[in-house]
matplotlib code that plots the C-alpha trace (Angstrom):
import matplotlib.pyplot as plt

x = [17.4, 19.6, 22.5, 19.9, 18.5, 22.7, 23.1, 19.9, 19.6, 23.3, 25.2, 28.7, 28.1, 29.5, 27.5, 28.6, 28.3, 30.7, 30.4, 30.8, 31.2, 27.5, 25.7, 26.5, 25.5, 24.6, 25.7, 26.9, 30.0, 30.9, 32.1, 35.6, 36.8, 36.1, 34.3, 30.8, 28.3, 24.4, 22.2, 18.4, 15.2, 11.8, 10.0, 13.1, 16.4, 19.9, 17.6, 16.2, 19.7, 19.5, 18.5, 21.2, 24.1, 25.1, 25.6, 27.3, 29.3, 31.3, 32.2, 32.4, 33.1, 30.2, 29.1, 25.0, 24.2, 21.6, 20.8, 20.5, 17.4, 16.2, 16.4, 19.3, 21.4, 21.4, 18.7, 19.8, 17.7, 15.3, 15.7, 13.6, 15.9, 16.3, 19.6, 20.0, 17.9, 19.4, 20.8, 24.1, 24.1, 23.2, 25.8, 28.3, 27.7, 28.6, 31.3, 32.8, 31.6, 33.9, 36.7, 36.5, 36.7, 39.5, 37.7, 38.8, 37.0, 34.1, 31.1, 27.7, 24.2, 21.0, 17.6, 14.7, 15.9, 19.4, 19.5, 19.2, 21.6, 23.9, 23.0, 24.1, 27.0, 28.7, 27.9, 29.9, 32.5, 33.7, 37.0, 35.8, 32.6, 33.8, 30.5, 27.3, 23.8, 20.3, 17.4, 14.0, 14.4, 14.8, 16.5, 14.7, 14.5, 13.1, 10.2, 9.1, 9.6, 7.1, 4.6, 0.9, -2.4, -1.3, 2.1, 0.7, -1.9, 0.4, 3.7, 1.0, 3.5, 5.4, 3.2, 1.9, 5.0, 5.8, 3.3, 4.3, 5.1, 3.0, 1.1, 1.7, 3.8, 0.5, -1.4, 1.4, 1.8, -1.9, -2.2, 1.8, 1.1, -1.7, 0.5, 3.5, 1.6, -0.2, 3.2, 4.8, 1.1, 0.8, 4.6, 5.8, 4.3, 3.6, 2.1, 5.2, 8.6, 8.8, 9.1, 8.3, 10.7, 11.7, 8.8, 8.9, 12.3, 11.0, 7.7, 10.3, 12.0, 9.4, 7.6, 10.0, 8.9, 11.7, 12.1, 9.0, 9.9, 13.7, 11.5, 9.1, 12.1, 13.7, 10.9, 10.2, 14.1, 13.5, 10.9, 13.0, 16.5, 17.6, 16.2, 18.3, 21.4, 20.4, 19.9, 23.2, 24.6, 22.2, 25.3, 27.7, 27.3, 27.8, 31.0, 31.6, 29.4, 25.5, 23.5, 19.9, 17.6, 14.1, 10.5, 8.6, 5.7, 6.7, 5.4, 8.7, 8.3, 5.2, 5.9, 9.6, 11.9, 14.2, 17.5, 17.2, 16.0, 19.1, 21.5, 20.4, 22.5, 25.4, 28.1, 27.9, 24.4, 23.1, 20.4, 17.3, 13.6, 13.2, 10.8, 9.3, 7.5, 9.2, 11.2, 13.8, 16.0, 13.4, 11.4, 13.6, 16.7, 18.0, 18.0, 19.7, 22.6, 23.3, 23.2, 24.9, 27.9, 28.0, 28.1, 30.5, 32.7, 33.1, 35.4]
y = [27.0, 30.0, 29.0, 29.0, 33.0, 34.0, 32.8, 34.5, 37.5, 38.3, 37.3, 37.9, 37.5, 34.5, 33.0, 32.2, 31.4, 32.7, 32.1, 34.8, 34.8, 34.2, 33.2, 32.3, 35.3, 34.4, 36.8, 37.4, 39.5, 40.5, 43.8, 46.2, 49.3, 50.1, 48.1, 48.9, 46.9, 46.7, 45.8, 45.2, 45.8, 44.4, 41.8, 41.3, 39.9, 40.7, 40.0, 43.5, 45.0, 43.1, 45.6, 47.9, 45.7, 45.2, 49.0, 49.4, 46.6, 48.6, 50.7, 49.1, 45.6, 44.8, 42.8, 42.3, 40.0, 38.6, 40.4, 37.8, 36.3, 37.2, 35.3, 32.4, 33.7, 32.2, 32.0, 33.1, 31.6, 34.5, 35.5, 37.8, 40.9, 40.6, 41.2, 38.7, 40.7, 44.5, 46.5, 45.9, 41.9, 42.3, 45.4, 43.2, 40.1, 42.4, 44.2, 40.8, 40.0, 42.9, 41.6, 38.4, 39.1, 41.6, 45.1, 46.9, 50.2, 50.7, 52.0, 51.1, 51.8, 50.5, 50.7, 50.2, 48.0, 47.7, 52.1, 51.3, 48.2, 50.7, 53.6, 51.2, 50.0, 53.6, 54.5, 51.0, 50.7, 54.4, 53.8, 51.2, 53.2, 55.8, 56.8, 56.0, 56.4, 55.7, 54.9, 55.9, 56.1, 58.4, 57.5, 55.0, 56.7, 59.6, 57.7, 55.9, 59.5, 61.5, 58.8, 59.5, 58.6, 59.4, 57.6, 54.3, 54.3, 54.3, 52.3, 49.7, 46.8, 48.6, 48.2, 44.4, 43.3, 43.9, 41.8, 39.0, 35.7, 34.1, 36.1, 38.6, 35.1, 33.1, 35.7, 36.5, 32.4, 31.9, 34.5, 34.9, 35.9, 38.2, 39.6, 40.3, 41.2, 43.9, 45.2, 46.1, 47.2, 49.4, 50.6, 51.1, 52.7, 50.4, 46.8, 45.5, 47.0, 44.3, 41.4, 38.5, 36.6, 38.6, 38.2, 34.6, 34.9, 36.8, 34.8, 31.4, 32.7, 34.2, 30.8, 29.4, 29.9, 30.7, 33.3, 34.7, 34.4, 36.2, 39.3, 39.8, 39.7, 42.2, 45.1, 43.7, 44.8, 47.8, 49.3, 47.4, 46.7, 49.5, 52.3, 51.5, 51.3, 54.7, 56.5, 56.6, 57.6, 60.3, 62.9, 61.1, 62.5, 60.4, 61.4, 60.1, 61.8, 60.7, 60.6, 60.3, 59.5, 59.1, 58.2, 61.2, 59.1, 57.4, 58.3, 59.6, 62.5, 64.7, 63.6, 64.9, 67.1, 64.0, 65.9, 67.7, 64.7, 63.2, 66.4, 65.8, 62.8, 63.1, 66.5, 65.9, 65.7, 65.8, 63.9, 64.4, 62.8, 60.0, 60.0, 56.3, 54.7, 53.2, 50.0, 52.9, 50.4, 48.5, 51.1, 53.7, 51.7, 54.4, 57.0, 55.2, 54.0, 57.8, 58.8, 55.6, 56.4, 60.0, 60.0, 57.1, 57.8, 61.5, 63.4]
z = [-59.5, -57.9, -60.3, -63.3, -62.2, -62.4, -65.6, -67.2, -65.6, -64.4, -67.8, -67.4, -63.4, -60.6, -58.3, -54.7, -51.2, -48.6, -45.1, -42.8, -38.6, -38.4, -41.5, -45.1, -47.9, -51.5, -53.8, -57.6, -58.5, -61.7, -64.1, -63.2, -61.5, -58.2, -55.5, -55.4, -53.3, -54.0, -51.3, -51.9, -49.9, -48.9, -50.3, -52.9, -53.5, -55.5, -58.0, -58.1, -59.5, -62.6, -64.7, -64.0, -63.0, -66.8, -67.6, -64.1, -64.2, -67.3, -64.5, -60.9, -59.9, -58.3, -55.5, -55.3, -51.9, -51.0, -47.2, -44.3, -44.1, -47.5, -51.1, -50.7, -48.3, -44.2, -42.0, -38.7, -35.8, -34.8, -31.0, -28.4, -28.7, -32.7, -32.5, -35.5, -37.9, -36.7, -39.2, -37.0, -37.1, -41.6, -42.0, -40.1, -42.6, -45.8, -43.9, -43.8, -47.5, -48.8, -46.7, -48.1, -51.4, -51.0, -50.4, -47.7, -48.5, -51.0, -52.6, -51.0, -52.6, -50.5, -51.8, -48.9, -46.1, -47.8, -47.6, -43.6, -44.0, -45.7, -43.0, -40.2, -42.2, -42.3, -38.9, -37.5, -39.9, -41.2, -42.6, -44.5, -46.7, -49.3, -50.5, -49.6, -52.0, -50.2, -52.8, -51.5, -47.5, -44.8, -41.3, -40.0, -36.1, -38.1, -39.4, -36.1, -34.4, -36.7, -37.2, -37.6, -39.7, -43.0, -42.6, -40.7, -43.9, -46.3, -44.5, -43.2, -43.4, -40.9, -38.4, -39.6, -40.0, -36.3, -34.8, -32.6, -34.5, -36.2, -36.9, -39.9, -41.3, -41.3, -43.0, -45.6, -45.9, -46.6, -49.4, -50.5, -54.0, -53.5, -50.7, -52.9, -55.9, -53.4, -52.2, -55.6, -57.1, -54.3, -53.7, -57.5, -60.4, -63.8, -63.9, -66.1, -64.1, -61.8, -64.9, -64.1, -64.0, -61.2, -59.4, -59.7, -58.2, -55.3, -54.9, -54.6, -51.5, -50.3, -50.0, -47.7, -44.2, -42.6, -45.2, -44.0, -40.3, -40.4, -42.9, -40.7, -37.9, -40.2, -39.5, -35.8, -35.1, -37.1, -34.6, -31.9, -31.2, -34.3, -32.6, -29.3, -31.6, -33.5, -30.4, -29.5, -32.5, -33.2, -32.7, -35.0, -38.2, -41.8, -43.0, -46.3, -49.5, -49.7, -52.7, -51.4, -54.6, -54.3, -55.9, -56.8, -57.4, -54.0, -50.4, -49.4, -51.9, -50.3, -46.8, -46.3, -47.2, -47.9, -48.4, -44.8, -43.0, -44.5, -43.3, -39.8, -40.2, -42.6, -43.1, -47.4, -48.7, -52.5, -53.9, -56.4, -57.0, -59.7, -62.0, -60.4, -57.7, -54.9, -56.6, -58.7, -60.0, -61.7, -62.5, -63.6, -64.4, -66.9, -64.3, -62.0, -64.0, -64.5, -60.8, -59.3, -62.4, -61.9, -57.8, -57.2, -60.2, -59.2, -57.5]

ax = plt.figure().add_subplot(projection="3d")
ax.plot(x, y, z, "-o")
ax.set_aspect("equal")
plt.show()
């Protein structure tokens, strides 16, 4: 079924598995030039690149995973700290991932959970991140410290998602389609950008429980485990260039100043609003193909 997804909707693309120290990470590969790495967010999969990968892939070699936990990648056994679902434990698996295939340094572009994949990714592994784009996110230790009505309203998955298991598991299990079909109705702009064969692609690993388990184990570590890791790196500044792009349809847009909450962080800051909603690379594909070329193929 995975094999069949590659072959329609990342023409051109492999298909692999590679086993790292702790888990074993689907991806697809494909295109030339430089390295450049494309890590998805929440409720998706390296499925969610597949608009843009073809035009990019003139440009970059690309490597589009599949994060731990999510779509066809490992399934790490959850545990009472959630280490295994930290941004440190899933930034070490594609560390490794670009090692493997022969990419010491490169190019990184997260959207959602993948942005504070990517974040954590920089932070532990410097020498090995040349530039670094964030789609739609600010720090996560930023959000959890300025939290209030109007962002618990709008982020309420935050806050469900890090209930004690089972229970935000059982209630997603019991109504999965409604619940995904919620989260990209409510998060993105335009009935038709997520196609649907996409969202059949997400809906499949989504129906796996343990799938649900490690995403809810995901955002548990998020308001968790992350925030101990973040803390003491709040001094160490990003080095590297950051492109931070986000919705201007999105709830990022008229709660922060996105570009300052991202110079608290990093020395070399640009970035711009999109004409979307939250999921940019599907719903604003164009756009993004233009920034992504522009920023990593720069000087």
């Amino acid at each position: 079924n995975n094999q069949k997804v590659e072959i329609t909707m990342f023409k051109g693309f492999s298909g692999q598995k590679l086993t790292v120290s702790e888990t074993e990470i689907n991806l697809v590969t494909g295109g030339n030039g430089p390295p450049l790495l494309l890590l998805h967010g929440y409720p998706q999969s390296h499925v969610m690149w597949h608009k843009v990968a073809p035009s990019l892939a003139k440009n970059f070699t690309l490597v589009i995973p599949d994060l731990r936990g999510y779509g066809d990648s490992g399934i790490p056994q959850p545990d009472d700290q959630h280490y295994n679902y930290s941004k440190r434990a899933t930034a070490r698996d594609q560390a490794e991932v670009m090692d493997a295939l022969g990419y010491p340094q490169f190019m990184v572009c997260g959207h959602d959970r993948g942005g504070r994949v990517a974040h954590r990714m920089t932070l532990d592994y410097p020498e090995k991140i040349l530039k670094l784009c964030v789609l739609d996110i600010v720090p996560t230790y930023r959000i959890f410290e300025d939290a209030d009505k109007d962002l618990a309203t709008k982020y309420w998955h935050w806050f469900f998602l890090i209930q004690r298991h089972p229970v935000p598991e059982t209630m997603i299990g019991n109504s999965l389609e409604f619940y995904l079909r919620t989260q990209f109705g409510s998060w993105g702009h335009g009935a038709d950008t997520i196609t649907e064969e996409a969202f059949g692609e997400y809906l499949r690993c989504f129906k796996r429980p343990d799938v649900l388990y490690a995403t809810c184990e995901d955002y548990r570590a998020g308001a968790s485990i992350d925030l101990e890791h973040d803390k003491v790196d709040l001094a160490t500044k990003i080095s590297c260039p950051l492109l931070a792009l986000w919705g201007a349809l999105g709830a990022m847009h008229n709660r922060y100043d996105v570009i300052a909450a991202w110079k608290e962080r990093a020395l070399n800051v640009q970035g711009k609003a999109i004409n979307s909603g939250h999921f940019i690379p599907e719903e604003a594909p164009e756009d993004i193909i233009e920034q992504l070329s522009e920023f990593f193929l720069g000087e």
